[in-house]
Every structure is written in C-alpha cells, then in structure tokens.
N, C-alpha and C positions, 0 to 999 in steps of 0.2 A: 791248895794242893801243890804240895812241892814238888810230887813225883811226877807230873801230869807234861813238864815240859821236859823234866830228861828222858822219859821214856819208860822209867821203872815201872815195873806191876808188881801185884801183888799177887805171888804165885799160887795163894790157898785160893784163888780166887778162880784158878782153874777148875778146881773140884766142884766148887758148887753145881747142888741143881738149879737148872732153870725152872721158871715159872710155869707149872703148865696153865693158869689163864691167860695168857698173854705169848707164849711160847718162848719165854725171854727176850724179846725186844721193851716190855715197860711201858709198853703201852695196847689200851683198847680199842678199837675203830669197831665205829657199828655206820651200818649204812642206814640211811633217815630218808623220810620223803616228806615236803611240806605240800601243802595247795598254797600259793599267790596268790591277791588278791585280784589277779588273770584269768583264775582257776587252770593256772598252767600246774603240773609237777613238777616242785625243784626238788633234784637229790643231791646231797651230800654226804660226807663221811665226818662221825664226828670221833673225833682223837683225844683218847683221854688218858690220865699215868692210870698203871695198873694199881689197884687198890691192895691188892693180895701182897705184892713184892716192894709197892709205895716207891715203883718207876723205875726199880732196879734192873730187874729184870730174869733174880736169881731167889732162890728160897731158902730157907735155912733148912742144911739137912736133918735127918731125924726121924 
C-alpha cells in the first residue's frame, strides 16, 4: 500500500455503506461462557472478521 504512509485516501471510499452486521468496524464479537474443569464460568468474547464485508467493514452499494 503506497498510499498508507503518505496519507492519501481514497475518496469513493467515503460513499460507501457500512456493513450493517458488523456496523462497519469488520469485525464480530459474541460473548461465550465455558465451564472449567473448576466448574467455575469463564466468559470471554470472541472476535472474528465479518464474513458479509470479509473485515472491511463497508458493502458494496446497490
């Protein structure tokens, strides 16, 4: 990406829509809960690229 250290964008790139799964950030989080072998609950969140926009975080309009 040549553009990425001088600073250019790419100004079609304002128009786009965002992703509504994901709300254009490009990624998914779902909050999970395990049992331990404690039988404690561990929760976490697990973070994944959006699959619709493939981590963009923009749609093609249309």
């Amino acid at each position: 990406m040549a553009n990425e250290k001088t600073g250019v964008f790419d100004a079609s790139k304002l128009n786009q829509q965002k992703c509504p799964d994901c709300n254009g950030t490009g990624e998914l989080r779902y909050d999970s809960e395990n049992i331990n072998e404690n039988f404690e609950v561990e929760k976490q969140v697990i973070i994944t690229p959006c699959e619709r926009c493939n981590g963009t975080g923009f749609v093609q309009a249309g």
